[in-house]
Structures are given as structure tokens and as C-alpha cells.
C-alpha positions, 0 to 999 in steps of 0.5 A: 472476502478474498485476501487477493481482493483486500490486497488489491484495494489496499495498494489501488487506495494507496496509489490513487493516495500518492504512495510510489508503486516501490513503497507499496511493494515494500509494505506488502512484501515484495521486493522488486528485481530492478537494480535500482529497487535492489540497490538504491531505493532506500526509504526512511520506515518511519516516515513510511510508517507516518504515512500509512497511518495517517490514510487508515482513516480513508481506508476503513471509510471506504471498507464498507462498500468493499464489502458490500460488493463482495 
């Protein structure tokens, strides 16, 4: 399996989850050029962090049929 592909899927299920678009970005790295990205976005890595955990779960339940697909 391609990293590219397990990228994918993690940020696709943590959007349909309800994670903003900017907390996805932060989690995997990226930094956003927007000024309010750059400036104003400031989000608490704990309560991030509570979340992310809390769908792991749903993730590796659906990880089979990833890679049955790939």
C-alpha cells in the first residue's frame, strides 16, 4: 500500500468525522499559507489529540477493506 493512499484515507475519514480541514492539515504536517491559518488559527493539541483517539477505533475497523482494495 502507497503512503499517498493511507494519507488519503486518514484525512477523507477524519473529515466525513467532523475534523476542520485546518485540524487535518495540522495533524499531518501542513501549514496553510492563508493569513488566518498563519496567525489566528490556534488550536488547544490536547483536545486535538482526545479526538483523534477517540476515532482510531472506526479507522482500523474500516483498515481491512482498505487493503483488500489496494
Amino acid at each position: 500500500m502507497k503512503i499517498k493512499k493511507l494519507r488519503s484515507y486518514y484525512a477523507t475519514e477524519m473529515r466525513k468525522a467532523g475534523l476542520l480541514s485546518e485540524q487535518i492539515d495540522l495533524i499531518e504536517g501542513r501549514i496553510g499559507k492563508s493569513i488566518f491559518l498563519m496567525h489566528y488559527f490556534k488550536e488547544n493539541p490536547k483536545l486535538l489529540s482526545e479526538k483523534i483517539l477517540d476515532l482510531l477505533p472506526s479507522l482500523e475497523n474500516n483498515f481491512d477493506y482498505l487493503k483488500i482494495e489496494s
